[in-house]
C-alpha positions as CSV (number, residue, x, y, z in Angstrom):
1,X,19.9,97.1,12.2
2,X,16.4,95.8,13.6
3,X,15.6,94.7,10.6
4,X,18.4,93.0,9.3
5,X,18.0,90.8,12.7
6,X,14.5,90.4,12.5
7,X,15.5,88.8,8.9
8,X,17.7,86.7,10.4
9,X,15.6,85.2,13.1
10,X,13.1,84.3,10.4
11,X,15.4,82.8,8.7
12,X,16.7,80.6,11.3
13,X,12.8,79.7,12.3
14,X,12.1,78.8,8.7
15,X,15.1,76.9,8.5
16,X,13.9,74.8,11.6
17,X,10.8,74.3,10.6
18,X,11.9,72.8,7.1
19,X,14.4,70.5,8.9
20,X,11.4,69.4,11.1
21,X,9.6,68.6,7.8
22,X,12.4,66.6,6.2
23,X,13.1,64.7,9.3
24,X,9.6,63.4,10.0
25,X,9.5,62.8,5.8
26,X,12.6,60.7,6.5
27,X,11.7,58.7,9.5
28,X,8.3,57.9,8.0
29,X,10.3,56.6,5.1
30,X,12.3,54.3,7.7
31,X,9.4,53.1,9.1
32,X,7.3,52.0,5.7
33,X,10.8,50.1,5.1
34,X,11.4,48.2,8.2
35,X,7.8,47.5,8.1
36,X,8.1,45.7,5.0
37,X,11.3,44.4,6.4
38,X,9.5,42.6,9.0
39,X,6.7,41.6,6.8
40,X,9.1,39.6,4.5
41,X,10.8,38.5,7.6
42,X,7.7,36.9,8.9
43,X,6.4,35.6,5.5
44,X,10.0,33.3,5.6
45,X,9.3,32.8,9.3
46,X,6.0,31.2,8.7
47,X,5.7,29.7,5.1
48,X,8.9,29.2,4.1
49,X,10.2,27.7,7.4
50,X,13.1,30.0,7.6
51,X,14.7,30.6,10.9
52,X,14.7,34.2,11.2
53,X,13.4,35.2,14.6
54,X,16.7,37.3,15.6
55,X,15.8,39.6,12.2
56,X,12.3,39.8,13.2
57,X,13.3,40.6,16.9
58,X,16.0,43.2,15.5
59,X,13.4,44.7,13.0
60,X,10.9,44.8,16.0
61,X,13.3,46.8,17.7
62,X,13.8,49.3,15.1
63,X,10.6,49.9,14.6
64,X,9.6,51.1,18.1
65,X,12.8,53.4,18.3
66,X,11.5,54.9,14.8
67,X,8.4,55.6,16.3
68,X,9.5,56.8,19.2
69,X,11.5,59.4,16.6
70,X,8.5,60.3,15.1
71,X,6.7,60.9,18.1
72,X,9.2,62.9,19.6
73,X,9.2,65.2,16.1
74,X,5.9,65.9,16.9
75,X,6.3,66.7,20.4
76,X,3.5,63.9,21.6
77,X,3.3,60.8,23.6
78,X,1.1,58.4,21.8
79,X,-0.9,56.4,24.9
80,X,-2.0,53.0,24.1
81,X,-6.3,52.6,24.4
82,X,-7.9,50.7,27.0
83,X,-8.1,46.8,26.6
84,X,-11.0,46.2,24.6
85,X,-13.5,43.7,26.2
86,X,-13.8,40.4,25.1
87,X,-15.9,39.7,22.1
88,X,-17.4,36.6,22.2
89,X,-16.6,34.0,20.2
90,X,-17.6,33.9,16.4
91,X,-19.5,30.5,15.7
92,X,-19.3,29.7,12.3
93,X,-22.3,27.9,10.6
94,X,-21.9,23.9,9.2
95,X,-22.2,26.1,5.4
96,X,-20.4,29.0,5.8
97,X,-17.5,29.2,3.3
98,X,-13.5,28.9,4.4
99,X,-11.8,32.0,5.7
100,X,-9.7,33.7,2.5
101,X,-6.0,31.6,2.7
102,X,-2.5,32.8,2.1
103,X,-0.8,31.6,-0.7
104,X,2.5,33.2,-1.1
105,X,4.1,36.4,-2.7
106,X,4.8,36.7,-6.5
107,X,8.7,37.1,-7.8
108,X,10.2,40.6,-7.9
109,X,9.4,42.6,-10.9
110,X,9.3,46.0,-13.0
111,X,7.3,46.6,-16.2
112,X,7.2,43.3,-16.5
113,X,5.4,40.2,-15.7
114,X,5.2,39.2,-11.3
115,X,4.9,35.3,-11.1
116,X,3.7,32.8,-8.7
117,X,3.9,29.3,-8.7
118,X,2.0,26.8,-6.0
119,X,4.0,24.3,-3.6
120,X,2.9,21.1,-2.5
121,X,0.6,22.6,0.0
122,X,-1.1,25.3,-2.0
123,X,-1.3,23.0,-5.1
124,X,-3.9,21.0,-3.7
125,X,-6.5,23.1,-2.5
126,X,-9.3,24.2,-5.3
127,X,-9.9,27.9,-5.3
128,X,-12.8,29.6,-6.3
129,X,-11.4,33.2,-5.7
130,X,-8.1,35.2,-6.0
131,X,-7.1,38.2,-4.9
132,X,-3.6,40.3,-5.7
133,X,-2.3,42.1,-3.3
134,X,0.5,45.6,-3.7
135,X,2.6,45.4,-0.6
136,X,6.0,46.8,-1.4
137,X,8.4,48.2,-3.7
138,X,7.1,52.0,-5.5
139,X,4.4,53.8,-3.9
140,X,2.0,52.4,-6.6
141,X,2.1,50.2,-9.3
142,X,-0.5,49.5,-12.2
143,X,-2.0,46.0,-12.8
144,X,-2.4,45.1,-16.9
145,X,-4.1,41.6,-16.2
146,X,-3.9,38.8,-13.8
147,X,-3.9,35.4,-16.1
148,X,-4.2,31.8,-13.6
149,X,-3.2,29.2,-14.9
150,X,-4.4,25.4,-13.4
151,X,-2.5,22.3,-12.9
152,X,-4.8,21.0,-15.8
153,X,-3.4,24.1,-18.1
154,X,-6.6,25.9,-18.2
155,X,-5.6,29.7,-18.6
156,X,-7.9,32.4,-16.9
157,X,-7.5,35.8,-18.2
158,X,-8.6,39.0,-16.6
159,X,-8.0,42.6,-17.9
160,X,-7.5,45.0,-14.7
161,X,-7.4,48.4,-16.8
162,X,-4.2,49.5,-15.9
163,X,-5.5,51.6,-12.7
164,X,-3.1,52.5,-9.8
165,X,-2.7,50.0,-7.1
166,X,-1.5,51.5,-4.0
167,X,0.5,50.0,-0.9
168,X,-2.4,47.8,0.8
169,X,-4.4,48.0,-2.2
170,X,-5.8,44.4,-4.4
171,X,-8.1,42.8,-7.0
172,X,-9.8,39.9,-6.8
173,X,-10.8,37.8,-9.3
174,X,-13.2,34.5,-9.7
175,X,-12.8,31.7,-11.2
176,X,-15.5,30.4,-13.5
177,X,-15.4,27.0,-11.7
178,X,-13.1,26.0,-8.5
179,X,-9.5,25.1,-10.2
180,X,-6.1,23.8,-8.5
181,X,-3.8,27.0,-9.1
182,X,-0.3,26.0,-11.2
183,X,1.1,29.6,-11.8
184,X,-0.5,33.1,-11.4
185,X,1.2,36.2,-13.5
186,X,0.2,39.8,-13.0
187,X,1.4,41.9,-15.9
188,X,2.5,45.1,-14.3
189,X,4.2,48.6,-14.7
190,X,6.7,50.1,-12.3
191,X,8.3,48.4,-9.6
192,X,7.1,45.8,-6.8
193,X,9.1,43.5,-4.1
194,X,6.7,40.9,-4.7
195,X,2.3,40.8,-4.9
196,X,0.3,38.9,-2.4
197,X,-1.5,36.3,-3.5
198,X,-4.3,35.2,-1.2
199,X,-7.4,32.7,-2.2
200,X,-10.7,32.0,-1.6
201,X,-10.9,27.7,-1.1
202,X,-14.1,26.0,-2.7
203,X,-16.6,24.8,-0.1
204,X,-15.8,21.4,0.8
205,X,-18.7,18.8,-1.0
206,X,-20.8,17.6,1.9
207,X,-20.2,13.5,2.3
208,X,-24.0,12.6,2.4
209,X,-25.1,9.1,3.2
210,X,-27.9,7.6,1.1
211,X,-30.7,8.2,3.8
212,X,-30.6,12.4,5.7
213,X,-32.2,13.3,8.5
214,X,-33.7,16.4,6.7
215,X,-35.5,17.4,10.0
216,X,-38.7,17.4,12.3
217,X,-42.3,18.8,11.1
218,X,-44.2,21.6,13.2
219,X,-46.7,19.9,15.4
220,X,-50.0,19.6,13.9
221,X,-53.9,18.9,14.9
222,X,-55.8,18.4,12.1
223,X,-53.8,20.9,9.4
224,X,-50.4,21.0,8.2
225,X,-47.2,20.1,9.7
226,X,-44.3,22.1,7.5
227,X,-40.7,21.9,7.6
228,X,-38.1,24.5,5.6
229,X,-34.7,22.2,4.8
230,X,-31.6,23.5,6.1
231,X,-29.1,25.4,3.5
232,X,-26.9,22.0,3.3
233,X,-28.9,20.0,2.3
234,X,-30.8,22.1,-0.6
235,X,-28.8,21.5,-3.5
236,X,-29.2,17.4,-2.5
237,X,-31.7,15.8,-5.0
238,X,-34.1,13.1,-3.0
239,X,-36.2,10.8,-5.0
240,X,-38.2,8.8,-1.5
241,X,-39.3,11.0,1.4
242,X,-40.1,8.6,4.7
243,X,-42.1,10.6,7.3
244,X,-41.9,9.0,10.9
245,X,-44.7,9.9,13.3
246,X,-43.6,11.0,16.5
247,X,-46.3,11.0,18.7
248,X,-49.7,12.6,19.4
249,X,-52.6,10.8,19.3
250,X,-53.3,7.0,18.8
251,X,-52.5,7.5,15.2
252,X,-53.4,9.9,12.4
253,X,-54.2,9.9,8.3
254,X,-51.7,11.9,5.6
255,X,-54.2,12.9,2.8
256,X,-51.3,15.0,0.7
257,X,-47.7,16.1,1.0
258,X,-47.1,19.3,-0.9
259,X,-43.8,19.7,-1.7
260,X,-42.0,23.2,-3.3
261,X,-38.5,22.9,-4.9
262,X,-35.2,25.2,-5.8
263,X,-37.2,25.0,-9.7
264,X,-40.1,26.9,-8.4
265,X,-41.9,23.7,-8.9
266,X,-44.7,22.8,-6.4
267,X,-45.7,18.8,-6.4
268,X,-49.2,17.6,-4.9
269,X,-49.0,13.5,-3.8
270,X,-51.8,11.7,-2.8
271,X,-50.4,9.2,0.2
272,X,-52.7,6.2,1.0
273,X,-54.7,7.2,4.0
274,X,-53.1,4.9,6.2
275,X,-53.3,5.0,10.0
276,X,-49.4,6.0,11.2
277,X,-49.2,5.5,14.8
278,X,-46.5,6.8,17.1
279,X,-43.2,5.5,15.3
280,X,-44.3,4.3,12.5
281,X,-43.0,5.6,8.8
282,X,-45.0,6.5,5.7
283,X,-42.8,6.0,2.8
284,X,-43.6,8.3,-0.2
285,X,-41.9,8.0,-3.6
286,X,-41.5,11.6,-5.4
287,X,-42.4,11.6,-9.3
288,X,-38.9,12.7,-10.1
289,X,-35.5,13.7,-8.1
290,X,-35.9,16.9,-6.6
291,X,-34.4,19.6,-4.9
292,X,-36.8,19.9,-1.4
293,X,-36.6,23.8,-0.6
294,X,-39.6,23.3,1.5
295,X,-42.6,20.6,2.2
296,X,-46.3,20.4,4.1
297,X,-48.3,17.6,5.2
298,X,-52.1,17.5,5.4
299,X,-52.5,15.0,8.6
300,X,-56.0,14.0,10.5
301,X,-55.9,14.0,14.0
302,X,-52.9,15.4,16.6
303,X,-48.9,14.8,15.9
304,X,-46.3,16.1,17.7
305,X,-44.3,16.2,14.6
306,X,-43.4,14.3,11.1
307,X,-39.5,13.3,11.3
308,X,-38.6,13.4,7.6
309,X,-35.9,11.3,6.4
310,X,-34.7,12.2,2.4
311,X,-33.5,9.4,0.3
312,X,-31.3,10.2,-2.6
């Protein structure tokens, strides 16, 4: 008799336990959908221009009484962390490329071909990068190739492989020049709700004027005042430099400017050996249009520095 109830009990405890399992199996379920839920509802929100902030406030809702489930399956209270403290703010340099942009999620597919097409808005921005995104539909799904297409009808081709591409998982392509995007199809098997298509923009093209400040010299006394050119300005070809004397002492004498390019190419010019007093300009003409990585000038006497104006 003992044992036939100790049988039983077990029974009863294993039974529990495998109902705990499929319950947490099933709420985890519900929250990966409503998840996705409120991602599509915020996508139309946002890009679309949809009006669907009840769905998104009723999807919010669902959410934290799913998780509330799930935390109450496994007998914890999750307790929020401490407010982080502020990071400063990140200052992004003149040259530093865009931030990655959304573009918009590819149509519905299985085994079969997942299109996007630009709008007005996404049209006209060049991209030099492309990345596809696996955000809903089967746990994985496996990417065949990625072909862009641009509004001029060049076709870009890439073969993936065919690997698995989970939830939150991408590939990113680039471009062999920045193109305006037409149409984007990913060739895939198994089932997805739609890719995400994000894209890296082409830096803008600096609008130079004829004549750039490139900079000031180091201070000099009888040696060399040197000046590296900033990164914008490095891929700018210059055919005159003007060096403006700043100060110092009554005047000094430039024998050579040495000046070393993005070639590898060093160029020696002999200047007239001129007196340049305090804001006056020596004009040099280069041999050739170059590409000033870096430049030093031999000057006699004290300066407090060579402004250096480029002239393309």
């Amino acid at each position: 008799m003992l044992k036939e109830i100790t049988f039983v009990a077990i029974l009863l405890l294993t039974a529990t336990a495998w109902a705990g399992d499929a319950e947490k199996i099933a709420l985890s379920d519900e929250i990966l959908s409503e998840a996705q839920n409120l991602f599509r509802q915020t996508h139309k929100n946002v890009y679309a221009h949809q009006n669907t902030k009840d769905q998104m406030i009723e999807s919010l809702a669902s959410l934290k009484a799913l998780v509330h489930a799930y935390e109450m399956q496994l007998n914890i209270k999750i307790v929020p962390p401490p407010p982080a403290e502020p990071n400063p703010p990140v200052v992004l340099q003149p040259d530093a490329p865009p931030p990655p942009t959304y573009l918009g999620l590819t149509s519905p597919a299985k085994d079969s071909n997942s299109v996007y097409y630009t709008d007005q808005r996404t049209r006209k921005i060049p991209y030099q990068k492309i990345r596809v995104e696996h955000t809903s539909g089967d746990a994985y799904v496996r990417m065949h190739t990625i072909t862009v297409i641009s509004t001029s009808g060049r076709q870009y081709e890439f073969n993936v492989g065919g690997g698995k591409f989970y939830l939150g998982d991408g590939y990113e392509v680039d471009l062999a020049r920045p193109e305006f995007i037409s149409e984007i199809r990913v060739h895939i098997q198994h089932q997805t709700g739609g890719l995400r298509i994000t894209g890296l923009p082409a830096p803008i093209p600096a609008q130079l004027p004829t004549v750039i400040d490139l900079g000031t010299t180091s201070a000099a006394d009888d040696g060399y005042a040197t000046l590296n050119t900033r990164d914008i300005y490095r891929n700018v070809k210059f055919r005159k430099l003007q060096l403006k004397n700043t100060g110092g002492e009554e005047y000094i004498r430039c024998y050579t400017v040495q000046i070393n390019t993005f070639t590898n190419e060093s160029i020696t010019i002999t200047t007239p050996q001129t007196k340049v007093r305090p804001g006056e300009t020596l004009e040099i003409d280069l041999p050739h249009p170059v590409q000033i990585r870096s430049l030093s000038a031999h000057v006699q006497h004290r300066t407090t520095g060579l402004q250096v104006q480029g002239i393309r």
